[in-house]
C-alpha positions in Angstrom: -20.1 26.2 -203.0 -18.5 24.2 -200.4 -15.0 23.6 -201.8 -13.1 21.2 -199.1 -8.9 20.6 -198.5 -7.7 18.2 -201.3 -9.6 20.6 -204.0 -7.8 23.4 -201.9 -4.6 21.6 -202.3 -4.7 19.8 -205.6 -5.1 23.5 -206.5 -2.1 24.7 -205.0 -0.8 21.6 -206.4 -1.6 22.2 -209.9 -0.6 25.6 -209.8 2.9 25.2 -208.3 3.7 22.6 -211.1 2.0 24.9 -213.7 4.7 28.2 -212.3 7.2 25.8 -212.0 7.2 24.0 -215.4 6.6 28.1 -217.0 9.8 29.4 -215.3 11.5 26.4 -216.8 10.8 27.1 -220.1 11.2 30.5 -219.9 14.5 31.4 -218.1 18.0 31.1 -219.3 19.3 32.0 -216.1 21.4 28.7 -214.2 20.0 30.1 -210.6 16.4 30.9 -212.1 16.4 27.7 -213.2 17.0 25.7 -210.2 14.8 27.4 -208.2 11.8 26.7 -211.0 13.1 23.0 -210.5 12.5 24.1 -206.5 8.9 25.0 -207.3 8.5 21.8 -209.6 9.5 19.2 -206.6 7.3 21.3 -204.1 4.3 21.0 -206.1 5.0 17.2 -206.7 5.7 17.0 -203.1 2.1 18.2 -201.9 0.8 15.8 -204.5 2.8 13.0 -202.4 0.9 14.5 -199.2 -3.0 14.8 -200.6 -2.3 11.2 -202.3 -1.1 9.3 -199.3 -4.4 11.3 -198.0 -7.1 10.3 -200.5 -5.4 7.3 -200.0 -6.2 6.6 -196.4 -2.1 6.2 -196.0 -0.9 9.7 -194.7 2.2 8.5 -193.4 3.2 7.0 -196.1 3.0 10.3 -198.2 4.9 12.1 -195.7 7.5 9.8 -195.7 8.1 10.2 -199.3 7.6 13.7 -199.2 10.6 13.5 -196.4 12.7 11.6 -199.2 12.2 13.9 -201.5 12.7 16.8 -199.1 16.4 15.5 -199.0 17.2 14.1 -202.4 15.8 17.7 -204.0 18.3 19.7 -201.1 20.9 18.0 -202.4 20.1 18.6 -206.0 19.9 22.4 -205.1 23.1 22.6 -204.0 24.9 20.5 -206.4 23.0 22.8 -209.0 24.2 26.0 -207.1 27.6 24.9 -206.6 27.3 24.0 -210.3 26.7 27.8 -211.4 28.7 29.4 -209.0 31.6 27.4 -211.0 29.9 28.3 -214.6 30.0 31.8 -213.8 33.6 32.0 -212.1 35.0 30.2 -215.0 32.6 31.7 -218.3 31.7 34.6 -216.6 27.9 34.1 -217.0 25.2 32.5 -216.0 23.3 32.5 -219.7 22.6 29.1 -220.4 22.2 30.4 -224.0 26.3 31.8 -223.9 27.6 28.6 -222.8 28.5 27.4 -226.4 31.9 26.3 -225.1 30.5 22.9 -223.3 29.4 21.3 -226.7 33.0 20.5 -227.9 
């Protein structure tokens, strides 16, 4: 069986997605979850890639995987930032104990 790079990394790309979208549903924890969302944008980041290569456009794919490179940084730390407030004001980082934000 002579199993070449894009099944190698459509793999890896289905697999990172799969983790990521698990962790998602599964944790209640604010810092848990933003790194699931990590694992979510870096498997749809090496999708970018191996497109823009099946493609025949490789720069193209690494340009956008350069975007989102930058647009998920900065949703990391706006998340982080985000729970490091939650837990200095509620005390917690449950998303399930954060009643108080509904009213």
């Amino acid at each position: 069986m002579n199993t070449g790079i894009p099944a190698i990394v459509f793999i890896a790309v289905l697999g990172l997605l799969g983790a990521g979208l698990y962790a998602l549903l599964i944790s209640r924890h604010l810092i848990k979850v933003v790194v699931a969302l990590q694992i979510l944008v870096k498997g749809a980041m090496l999708g970018l890639v191996l497109a823009g290569r099946a493609s025949g456009q490789i720069e193209t794919g690494q340009a956008l995987a350069l975007t989102v490179i930058v647009a998920d940084t900065i949703v990391a730390v706006v998340g982080l930032a985000l729970a490091v407030q939650i837990r200095r004001h509620f005390n917690t980082l449950d998303i399930t104990k954060l009643t108080t934000l509904r009213r």
